[in-house]
N, C-alpha and C positions, 0 to 999 in steps of 0.2 A: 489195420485193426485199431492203432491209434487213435485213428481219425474220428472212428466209429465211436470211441468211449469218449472223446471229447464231446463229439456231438451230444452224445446222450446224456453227459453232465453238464453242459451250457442248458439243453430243452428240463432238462429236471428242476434246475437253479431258476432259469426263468419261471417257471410257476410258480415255486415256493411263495414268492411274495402276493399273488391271488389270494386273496378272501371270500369272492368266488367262483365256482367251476366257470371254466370256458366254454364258449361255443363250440358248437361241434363245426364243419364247416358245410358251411350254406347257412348255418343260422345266425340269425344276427345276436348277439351279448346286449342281457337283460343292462338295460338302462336306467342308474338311479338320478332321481332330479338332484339338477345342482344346487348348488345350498347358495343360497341369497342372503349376501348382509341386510339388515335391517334399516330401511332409508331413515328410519328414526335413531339409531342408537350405529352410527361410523363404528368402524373400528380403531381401536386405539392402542396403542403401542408406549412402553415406558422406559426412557432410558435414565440410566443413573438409577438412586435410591426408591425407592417406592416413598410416596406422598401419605403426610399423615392428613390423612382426613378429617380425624379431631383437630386441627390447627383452623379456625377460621379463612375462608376466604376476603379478599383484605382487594377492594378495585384497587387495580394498576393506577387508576385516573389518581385515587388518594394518596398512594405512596409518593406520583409526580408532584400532588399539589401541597405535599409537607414530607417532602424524606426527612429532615432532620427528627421529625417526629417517629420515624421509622429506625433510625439508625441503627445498626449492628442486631436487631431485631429479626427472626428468621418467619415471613412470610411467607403465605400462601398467595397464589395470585392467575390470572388468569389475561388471554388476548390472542393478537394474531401476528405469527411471526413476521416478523417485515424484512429480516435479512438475518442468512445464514452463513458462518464461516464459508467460504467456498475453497478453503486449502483442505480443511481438516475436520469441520461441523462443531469446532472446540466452544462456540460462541453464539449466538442468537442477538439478533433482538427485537423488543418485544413492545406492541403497541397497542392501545383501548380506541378503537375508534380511528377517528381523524389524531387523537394525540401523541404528544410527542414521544420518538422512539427510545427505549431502555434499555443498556447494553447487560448481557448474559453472558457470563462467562462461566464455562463447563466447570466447575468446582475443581479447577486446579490441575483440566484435561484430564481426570478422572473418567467420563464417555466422553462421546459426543452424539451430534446430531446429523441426522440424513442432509446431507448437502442443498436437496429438492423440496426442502420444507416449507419455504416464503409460500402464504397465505394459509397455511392453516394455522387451526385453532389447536393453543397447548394450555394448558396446567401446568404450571412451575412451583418450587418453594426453593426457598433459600435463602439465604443472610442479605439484608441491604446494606449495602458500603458507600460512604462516602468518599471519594479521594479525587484528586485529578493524576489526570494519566501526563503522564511525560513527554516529550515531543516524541522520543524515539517509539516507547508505545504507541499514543497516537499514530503515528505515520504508518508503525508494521498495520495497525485495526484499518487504519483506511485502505493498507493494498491490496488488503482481502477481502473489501468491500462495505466497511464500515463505516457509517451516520451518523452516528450518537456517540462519538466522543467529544465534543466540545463537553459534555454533562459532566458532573463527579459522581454522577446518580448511575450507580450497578446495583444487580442482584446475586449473587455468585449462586449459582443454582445448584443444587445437590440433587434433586433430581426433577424428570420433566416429561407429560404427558402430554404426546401431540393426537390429535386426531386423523385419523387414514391416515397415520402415519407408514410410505413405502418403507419396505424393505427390514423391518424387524423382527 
């Protein structure tokens, strides 16, 4: 008898979540089309803060070609990741083109980023900093796969919109 009200409480439960009725059997269950992203407008995912869009977009190219003019200044900016923390996603960095890469760092491990990101396209903002990294920094950024720390040119990102971005 147990057995019997299990049963009929698992087959009750399982429908619950139906939106619509089921086939009877032998007929096959009406089929709605799949929904198709838009080959024009990716999907896009935001980690950290949401991006003021009132803040000017500002090329990556410019802030490389005068960060001092930049300094402590909080940016809008845009390109294509070139490399991602691969311990933790604490970090990015971030390129216009052929130009040189700009290290990202997750506003203080605040989020992070999809490990799987290298080559798309993000939207970032966040303060530009000057500094040089220290040997012992330096070494930990490069065992996680880091480029661009010879630079003192960061952007400490507070938050950051990648495109198809997986898994958010």
């Amino acid at each position: 008898m147990r057995s019997a009200v299990r049963l009929a409480a698992i087959v009750l439960l399982a429908g619950c979540g139906r939106a619509e009725p089921s086939a009877r059997l032998g007929e096959s269950a009406p089929s709605a089309p799949a929904a198709q992203p838009s080959p024009r407008e990716p999907a896009a995912s935001t980690f950290g803060a949401a991006l003021d869009e009132g803040l000017p977009l500002t090329p990556l190219s410019a802030i490389v070609a005068e960060p001092e003019r930049f300094r402590d200044q909080v940016v809008r900016t845009e390109g294509e990741i070139a490399q991602v923390c691969q311990r933790m996603g604490c970090w990015m960095e971030l390129r216009e083109g052929d130009g040189p890469r700009v290290r990202v760092p997750m506003a203080g491990h605040a989020f992070f980023l999809p490990r799987d990101a290298v080559g798309r396209h993000a939207t970032m903002q966040g303060r530009v900093t000057l500094r040089p990294l220290t040997d012992d920094v330096r070494a930990h950024l490069e065992s996680e796969g880091a480029q661009a720390t010879a630079s003192t040119l960061s952007i400490d990102a507070t938050g950051v919109v990648i495109d198809g971005a997986p898994g958010a």
